[in-house]
C-alpha positions, 0 to 999 in steps of 0.5 A, a space after each residue: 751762738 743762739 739769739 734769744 727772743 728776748 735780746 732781739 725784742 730788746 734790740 728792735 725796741 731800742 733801734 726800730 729795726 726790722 726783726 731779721 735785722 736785728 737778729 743778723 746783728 746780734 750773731 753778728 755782735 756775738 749777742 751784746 746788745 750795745 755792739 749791735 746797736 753799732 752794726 745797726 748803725 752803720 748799716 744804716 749808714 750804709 743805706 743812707 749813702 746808696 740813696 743819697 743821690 735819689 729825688 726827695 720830692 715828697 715830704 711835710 712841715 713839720 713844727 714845734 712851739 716852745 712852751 710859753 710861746 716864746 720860741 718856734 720852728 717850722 721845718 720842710 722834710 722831704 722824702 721819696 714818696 707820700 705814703 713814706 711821708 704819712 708814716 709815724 717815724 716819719 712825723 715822729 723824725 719830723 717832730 724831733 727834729 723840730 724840737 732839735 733846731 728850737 732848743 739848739 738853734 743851728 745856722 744852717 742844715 749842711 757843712 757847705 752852707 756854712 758861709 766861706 767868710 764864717 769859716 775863715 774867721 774861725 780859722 783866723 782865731 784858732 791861728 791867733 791863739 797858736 801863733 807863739 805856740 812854737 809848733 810847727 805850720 803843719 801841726 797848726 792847721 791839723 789843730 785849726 781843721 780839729 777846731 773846725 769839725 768842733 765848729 760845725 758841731 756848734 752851728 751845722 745841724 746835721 752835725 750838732 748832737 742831738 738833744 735826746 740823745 747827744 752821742 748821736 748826730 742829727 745826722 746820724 738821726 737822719 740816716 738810721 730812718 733812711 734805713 729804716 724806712 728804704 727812702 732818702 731822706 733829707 732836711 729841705 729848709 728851716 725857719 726858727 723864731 723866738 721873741 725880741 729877735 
């Protein structure tokens, strides 16, 4: 089959990949687009979980105010090195993730930041509301981890949808610039202001 210039143009355009790669997953994809968007992403994916384990130690504040001055944010987003962290996808990443946390206020970054008593209450409800239900133990734990994931959606940011675009996680935000960008990157900490709070 025979990539033209023009899917490939359209491809780099929507994801920012490099033009080899987008070539590779529109042959891939058999020349639809929106499949090798998926391949993109989960080669990206891909690459995200090889360097998780590698040191973020460069990095920048990144910060956002909400028109009218009534909400704001500031946010530390690290990465391996500095020339990575003068890039514009970098402060552009930087930048949306900024705006993100400020219209959907996450409790914190990561799953396991979740506090232990938070996610027993929540299981606690979600049992309540089975508990005549006549359905068997087992299917009702299968529902509360359901709920759960659902949960996190809500308060984890790396898991909430993202604003822009609310079929991709923050998450999924995250690991395509890691691939693009042949660093690990990671959201450090942030703080989250509005007025009256």
């Amino acid at each position: 089959m025979t990539i033209s210039a023009t899917q490939v143009k359209q491809l780099r355009d929507m994801t920012g990949a490099g033009f080899m790669e987008c070539k590779s997953a529109l042959a891939e994809a058999g020349g639809d687009v929106d499949k090798a968007v998926t391949v993109l992403r989960t080669r990206g994916q891909a690459k995200a979980a090889k360097r998780a384990g590698r040191a973020t130690a460069q990095g920048t504040v990144g910060h956002y105010i909400h028109t009218g001055g009534q909400v704001g944010v500031l946010v530390e987003v690290n990465c391996e090195s500095d020339f990575v962290a003068r890039t514009e996808d970098f402060q552009t990443l930087v930048r949306e993730i900024a705006m993100h946390i400020a219209a959907a206020s996450p409790a914190c970054i990561r799953r396991e930041e979740v506090p232990a008593d938070d996610l027993e209450r929540e299981r606690d409800i979600v049992r309540a509301q089975f508990k005549d239900s006549n359905k068997p133990p087992q299917v009702i734990e299968k529902i509360v981890e359901g709920k759960l994931n659902s949960y996190y959606s809500q308060v984890v940011l790396l898991d909430q949808p993202s604003i822009r675009d609310p079929k991709t996680s923050v998450g999924s935000l995250v690991n395509a610039a890691i691939a693009k960008l042949g660093e690990n990157i990671t959201v450090a900490r942030f703080a989250r202001f509005k007025v009256g709070d």
